[in-house]
C-alpha positions as a printed NumPy array, in Angstrom:
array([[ -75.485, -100.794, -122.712],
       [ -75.764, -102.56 , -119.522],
       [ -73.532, -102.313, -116.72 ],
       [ -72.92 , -103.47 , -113.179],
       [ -71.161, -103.153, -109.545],
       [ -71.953, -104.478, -106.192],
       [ -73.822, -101.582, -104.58 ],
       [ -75.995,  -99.545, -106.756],
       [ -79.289, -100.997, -107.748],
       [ -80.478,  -99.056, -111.232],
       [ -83.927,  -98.895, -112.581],
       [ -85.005, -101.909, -114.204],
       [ -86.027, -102.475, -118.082],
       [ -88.546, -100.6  , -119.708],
       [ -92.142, -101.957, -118.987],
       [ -93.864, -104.696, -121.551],
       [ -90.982, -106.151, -122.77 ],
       [ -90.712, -109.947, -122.64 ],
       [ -88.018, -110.615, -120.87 ],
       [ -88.976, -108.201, -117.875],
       [ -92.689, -110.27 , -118.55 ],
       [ -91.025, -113.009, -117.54 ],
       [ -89.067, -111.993, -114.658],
       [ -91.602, -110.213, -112.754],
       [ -94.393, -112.842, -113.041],
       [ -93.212, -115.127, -110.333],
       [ -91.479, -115.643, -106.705],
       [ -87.874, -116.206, -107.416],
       [ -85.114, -117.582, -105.107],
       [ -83.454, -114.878, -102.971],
       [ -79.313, -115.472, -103.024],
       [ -76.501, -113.517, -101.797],
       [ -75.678, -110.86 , -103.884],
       [ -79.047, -111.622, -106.768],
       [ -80.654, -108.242, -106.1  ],
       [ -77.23 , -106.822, -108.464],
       [ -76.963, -109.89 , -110.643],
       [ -81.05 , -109.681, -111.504],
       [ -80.412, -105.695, -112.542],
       [ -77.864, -106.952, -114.819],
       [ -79.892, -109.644, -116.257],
       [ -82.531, -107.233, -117.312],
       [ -80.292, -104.485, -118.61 ],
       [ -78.876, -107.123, -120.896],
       [ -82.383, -108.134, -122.462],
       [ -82.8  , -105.099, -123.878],
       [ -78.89 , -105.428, -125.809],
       [ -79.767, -109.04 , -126.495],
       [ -82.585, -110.508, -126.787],
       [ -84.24 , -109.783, -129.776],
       [ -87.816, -111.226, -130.399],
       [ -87.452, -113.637, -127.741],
       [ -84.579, -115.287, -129.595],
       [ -82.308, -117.614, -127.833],
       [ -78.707, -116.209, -127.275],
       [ -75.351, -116.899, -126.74 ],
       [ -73.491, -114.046, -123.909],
       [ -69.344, -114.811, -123.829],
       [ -67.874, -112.959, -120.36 ],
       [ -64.685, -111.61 , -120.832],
       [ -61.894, -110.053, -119.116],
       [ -58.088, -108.595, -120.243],
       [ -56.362, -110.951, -117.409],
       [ -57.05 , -113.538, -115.064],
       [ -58.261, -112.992, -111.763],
       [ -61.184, -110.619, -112.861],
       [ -63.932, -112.131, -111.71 ],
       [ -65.458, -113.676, -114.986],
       [ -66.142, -116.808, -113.78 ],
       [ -68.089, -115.842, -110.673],
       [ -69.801, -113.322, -112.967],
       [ -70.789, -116.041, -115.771],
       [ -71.835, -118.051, -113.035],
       [ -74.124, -115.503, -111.025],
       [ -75.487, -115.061, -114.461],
       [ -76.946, -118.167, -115.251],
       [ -77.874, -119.248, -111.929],
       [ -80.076, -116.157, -111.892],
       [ -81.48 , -116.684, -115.263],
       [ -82.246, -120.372, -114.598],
       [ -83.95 , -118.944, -111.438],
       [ -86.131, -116.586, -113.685],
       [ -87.054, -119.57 , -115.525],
       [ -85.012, -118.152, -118.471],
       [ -85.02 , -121.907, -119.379],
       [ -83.321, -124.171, -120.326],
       [ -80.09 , -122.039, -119.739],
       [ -76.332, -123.243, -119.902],
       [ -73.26 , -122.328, -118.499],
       [ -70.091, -123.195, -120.809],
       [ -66.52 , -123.699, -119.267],
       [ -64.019, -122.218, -122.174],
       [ -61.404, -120.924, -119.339],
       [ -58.904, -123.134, -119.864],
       [ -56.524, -121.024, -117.398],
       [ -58.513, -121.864, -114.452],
       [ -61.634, -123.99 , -115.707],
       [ -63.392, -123.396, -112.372],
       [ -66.515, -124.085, -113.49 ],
       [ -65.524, -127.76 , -114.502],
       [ -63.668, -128.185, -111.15 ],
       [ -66.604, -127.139, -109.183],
       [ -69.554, -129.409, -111.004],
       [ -66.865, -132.141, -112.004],
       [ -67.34 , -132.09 , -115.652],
       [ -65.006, -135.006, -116.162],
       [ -62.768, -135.099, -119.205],
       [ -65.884, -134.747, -122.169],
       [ -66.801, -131.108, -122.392],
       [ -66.404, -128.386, -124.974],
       [ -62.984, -129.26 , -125.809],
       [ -64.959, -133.037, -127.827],
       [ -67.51 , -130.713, -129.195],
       [ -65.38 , -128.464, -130.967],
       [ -63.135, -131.599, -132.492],
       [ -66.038, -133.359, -133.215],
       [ -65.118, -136.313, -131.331],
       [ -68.668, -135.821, -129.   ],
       [ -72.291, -134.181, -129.498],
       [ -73.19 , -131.157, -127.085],
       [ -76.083, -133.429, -125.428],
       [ -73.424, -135.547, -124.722],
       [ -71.357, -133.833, -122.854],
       [ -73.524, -131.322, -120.874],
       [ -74.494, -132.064, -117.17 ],
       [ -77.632, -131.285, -114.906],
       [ -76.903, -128.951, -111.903],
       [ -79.035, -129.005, -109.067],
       [ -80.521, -125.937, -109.707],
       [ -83.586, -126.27 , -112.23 ],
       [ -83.341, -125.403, -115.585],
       [ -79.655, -124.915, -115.377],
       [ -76.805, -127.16 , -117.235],
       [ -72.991, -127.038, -117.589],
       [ -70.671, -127.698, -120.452],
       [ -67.517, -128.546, -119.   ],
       [ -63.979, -127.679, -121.056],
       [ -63.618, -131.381, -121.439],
       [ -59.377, -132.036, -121.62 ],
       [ -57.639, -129.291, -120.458],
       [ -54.496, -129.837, -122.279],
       [ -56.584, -130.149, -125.773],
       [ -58.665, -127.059, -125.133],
       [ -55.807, -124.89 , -124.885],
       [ -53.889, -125.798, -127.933],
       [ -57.221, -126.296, -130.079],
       [ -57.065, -123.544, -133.331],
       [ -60.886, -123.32 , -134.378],
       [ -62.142, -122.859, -137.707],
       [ -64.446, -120.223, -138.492],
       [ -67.527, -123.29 , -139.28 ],
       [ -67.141, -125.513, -136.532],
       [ -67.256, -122.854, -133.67 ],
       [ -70.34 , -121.041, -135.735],
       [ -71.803, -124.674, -136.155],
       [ -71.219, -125.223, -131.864],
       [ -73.334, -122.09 , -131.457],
       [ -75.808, -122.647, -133.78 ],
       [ -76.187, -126.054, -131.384],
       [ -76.459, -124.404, -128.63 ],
       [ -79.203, -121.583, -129.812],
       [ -81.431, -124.754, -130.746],
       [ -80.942, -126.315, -127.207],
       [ -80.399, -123.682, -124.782],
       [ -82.471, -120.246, -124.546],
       [ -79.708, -118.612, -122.934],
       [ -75.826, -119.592, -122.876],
       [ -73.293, -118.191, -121.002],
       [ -69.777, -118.628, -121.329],
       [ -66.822, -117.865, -119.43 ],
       [ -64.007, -117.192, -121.919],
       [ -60.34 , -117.295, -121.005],
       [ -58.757, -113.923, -120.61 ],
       [ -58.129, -112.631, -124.071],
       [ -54.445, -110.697, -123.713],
       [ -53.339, -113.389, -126.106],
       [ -54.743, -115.812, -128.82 ],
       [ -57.167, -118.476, -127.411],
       [ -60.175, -119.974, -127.487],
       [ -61.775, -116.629, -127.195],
       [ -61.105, -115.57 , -130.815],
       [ -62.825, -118.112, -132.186],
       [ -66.214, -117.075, -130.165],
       [ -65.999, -113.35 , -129.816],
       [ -66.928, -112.848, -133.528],
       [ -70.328, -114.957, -133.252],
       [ -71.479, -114.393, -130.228],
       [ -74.8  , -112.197, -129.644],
       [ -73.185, -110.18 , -126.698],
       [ -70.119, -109.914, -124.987],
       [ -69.985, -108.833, -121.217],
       [ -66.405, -107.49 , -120.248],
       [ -65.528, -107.889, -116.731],
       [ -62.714, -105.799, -114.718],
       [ -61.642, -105.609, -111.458],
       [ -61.61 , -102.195, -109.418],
       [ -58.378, -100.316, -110.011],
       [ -57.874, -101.543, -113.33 ],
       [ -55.649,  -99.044, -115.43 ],
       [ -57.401,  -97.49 , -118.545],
       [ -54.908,  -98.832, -120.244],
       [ -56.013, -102.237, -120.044],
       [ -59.793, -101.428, -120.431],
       [ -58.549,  -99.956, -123.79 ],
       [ -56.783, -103.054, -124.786],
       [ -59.542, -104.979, -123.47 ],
       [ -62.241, -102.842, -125.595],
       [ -60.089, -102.777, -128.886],
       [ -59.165, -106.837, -128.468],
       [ -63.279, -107.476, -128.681],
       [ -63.829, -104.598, -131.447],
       [ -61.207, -105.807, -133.436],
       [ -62.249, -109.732, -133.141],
       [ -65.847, -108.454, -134.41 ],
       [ -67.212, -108.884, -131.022],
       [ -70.268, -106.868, -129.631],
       [ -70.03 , -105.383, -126.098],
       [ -72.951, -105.231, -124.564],
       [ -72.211, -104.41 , -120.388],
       [ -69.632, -103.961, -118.469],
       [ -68.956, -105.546, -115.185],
       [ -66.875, -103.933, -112.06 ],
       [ -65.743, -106.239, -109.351],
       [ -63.854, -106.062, -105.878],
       [ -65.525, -102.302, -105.302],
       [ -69.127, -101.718, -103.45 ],
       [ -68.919,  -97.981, -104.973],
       [ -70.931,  -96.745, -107.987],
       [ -69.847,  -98.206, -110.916],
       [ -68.027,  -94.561, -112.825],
       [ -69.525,  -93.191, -115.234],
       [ -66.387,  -92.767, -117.374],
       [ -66.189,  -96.514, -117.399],
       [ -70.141,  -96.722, -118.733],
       [ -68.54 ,  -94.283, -121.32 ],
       [ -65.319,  -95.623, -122.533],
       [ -67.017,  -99.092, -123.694]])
């Protein structure tokens, strides 16, 4: 299992596999904070990507205010910097849909996908960071009274596998029914994100809420601290 903080640096994946390949064989841009976001990215190949398989990650957190969206978002920028390409970032936080706000999705996004009502090349958007795209959450209002059906969301990812070699999306926080439920059970990861000072009791409820949707954890992501991530926390998921 991968996981992360903002001071430690771990070792990095095991040597020969493809993903490391791929990481290592070129000058990448330096950015604030990539050093911690890169470790992450390689722990998670080795949870994830299987054969050189395009995947679908969903980061998720027990309340708002975690840091998921800034997490989802370091993600792909660093994997489109790595050239993990084409990669795109998915706005399914209907709480705070940041990530539409910030590259001004408009109203078409995930929300028209889901319905039907739009196709994903449709509604995706070129950043100006290369080989990086966003999927905004399309109508707010719509995307967080929309009930998905088991085909439809498994159809969605299926779409995205055949455009996108990696996807990343930032769910909304899953302490009650939401969007998230429809994507935890079909996703090929799920990276849980808490904030330092969390009570165990909410990482539990966190943990169990993904086990019990069918969801695989495969990190686990500590913000708001600079100290070691603990190891009891690399334990309990």
């Amino acid at each position: 299992m991968s996981n992360s903080n903002t001071d430690q640096v771990p070792e990095v994946g095991a040597k020969g596999d493809r993903m490391s390949e791929t990481i290592r064989a070129f000058e990448v841009p330096l950015r604030k904070g990539s050093k911690y976001t890169d470790v992450l990215l390689q722990r998670l190949q080795a949870e994830v990507f299987k054969l050189n398989a395009p995947a679908v990650i969903g980061v998720a957190s027990i309340d708002p205010g975690e840091g998921v969206t800034t997490t989802a978002l370091n993600l792909a920028i660093r994997a489109a910097d790595h050239r993990i390409s084409p990669t795109l970032v998915v706005d399914a936080n209907f709480q705070n849909h940041r990530i539409s706000r910030v590259y001004r999705t408009g109203n078409k996004g995930l929300s028209d996908c889901l319905t039907g009502q739009s196709t994903l090349a449709s509604c995706t958007r070129p950043t100006k960071i290369e080989n990086l795209s966003v999927l905004g959450l399309g109508q707010r209002k719509t995307a967080r009274q929309l009930v998905i059906a088991t085909q439809p969301t498994i159809e969605f990812l299926d779409d995205l596998r055949e455009a996108y070699r990696l996807s990343i999306i930032d769910l909304p926080p899953i302490n009650e029914p939401s969007l998230a439920d429809a994507f935890l059970p079909h996703l090929d990861g799920v990276l849980v994100v808490a904030r330092y000072g969390t009570r165990r009791e909410k990482l539990q409820a966190l943990r169990d809420r993904v086990h019990v949707s069918g969801g695989k954890i495969v990190g686990a992501v500590m913000t708001g601290t600079e100290s070691k991530l603990p190891g009891w926390l690399n334990r309990f998921f």
